[in-house]
C-alpha positions, 0 to 999 in steps of 0.5 A: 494148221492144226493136225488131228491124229485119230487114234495117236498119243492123246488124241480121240480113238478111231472108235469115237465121235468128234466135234470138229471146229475150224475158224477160218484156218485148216485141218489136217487129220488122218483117216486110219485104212481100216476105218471109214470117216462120215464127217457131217457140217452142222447146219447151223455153222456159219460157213461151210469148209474145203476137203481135200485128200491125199488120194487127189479128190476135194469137194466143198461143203456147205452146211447141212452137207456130209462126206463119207471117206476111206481109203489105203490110209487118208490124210484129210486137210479141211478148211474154213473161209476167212469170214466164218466159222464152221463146226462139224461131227466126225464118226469113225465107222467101220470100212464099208465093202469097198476099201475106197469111198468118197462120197459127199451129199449136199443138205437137199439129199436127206429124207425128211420125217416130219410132224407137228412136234419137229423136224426129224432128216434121215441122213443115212440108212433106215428108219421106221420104213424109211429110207435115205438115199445113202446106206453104206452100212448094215444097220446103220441110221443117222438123224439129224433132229430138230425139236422146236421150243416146248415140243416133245418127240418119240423116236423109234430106235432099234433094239440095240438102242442109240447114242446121241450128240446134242448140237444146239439148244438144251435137250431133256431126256427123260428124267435128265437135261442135257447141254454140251456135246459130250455123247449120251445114250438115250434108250438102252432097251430098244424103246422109243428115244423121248426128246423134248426142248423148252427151249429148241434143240438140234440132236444127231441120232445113230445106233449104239454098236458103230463107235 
């Protein structure tokens, strides 16, 4: 079992985003008592994985599927089927209003704000006056943002800008093309985030200010 330490010796901060990747074992991770975790499995994963909690509750997620947890002070055990892998995000957010959340929603909850140029799912909060079914947060939004091969996007952020995490295909950010997970700010001024894929890509969006 591979355990993570959020915050420990040599391990990623609470204030960080991670990629989780599970083959067909588990996960133990612990979720700090002033923190809040939103764990979200990347639809283009094999297979989908188990949670359980130290608190007693489990759930199962599939992909496109999301958790949001807090707690006293949580241990986390995740697991994948033998057959597939699974590959999710983990953001460490601040504690909600209330001290205990846990909170999953499948991939058909997601308001969808599509185009012609791409497929754009509000997975939390508001965007451009819309709004997801989950907002545990002020000022929090996350989206999960398909652009198909040779389209381009504008997506209105707010003045503190965005971070993104590019999941799948090469991205080009204005002036920049971007592979890997690593994090990267796409507008610092509060304009409008211009993403575009020769190839497709997939990028989860969320407001600077929450890692």
């Amino acid at each position: 079992m591979e355990r993570i330490e959020w915050g420990g010796a040599g391990a990623p901060r609470p204030s960080h985003a991670a990629l989780v990747r599970l083959q067909g074992g588990s996960q133990l991770s612990r979720v700090p008592a002033n923190r809040m975790l939103l764990s979200y499995v990347l639809r283009h994963s094999a297979s989908g994985m188990t949670v359980r909690t130290s608190a007693g509750q489990a759930c199962r997620l599939e992909p496109g599927a999301m958790l949001l947890c807090s707690g006293p002070e949580l241990m986390l055990e995740r697991e994948a089927p033998q057959a597939g892998d699974c590959e999710a995000v983990d953001l460490m957010l601040p504690r909600s209003r209330n001290p205990g959340v846990f909170v999953h929603l499948g991939d058909y909850f997601p308001t969808f704000l599509n185009s012609a140029h791409g497929c754009v799912r509000l997975l939390m909060g508001s965007c451009d006056g819309h709004r997801a079914m989950l907002a545990p947060l002020d000022g929090f939004w996350l989206l999960d943002i398909d652009v198909p091969p040779g389209e381009e996007l504008d997506i209105p952020v707010a003045a503190r800008g965005a971070f993104g995490l590019l999941t799948s295909g090469t991205l080009a950010v204005d002036d920049r093309t971007l592979e890997g997970t690593a994090p990267f700010v796409p507008t610092r001024d509060g304009a409008a985030a211009h993403l575009a894929s020769a190839s497709g890509a997939s990028v989860l969006l969320f407001p600077q200010g929450f890692l």
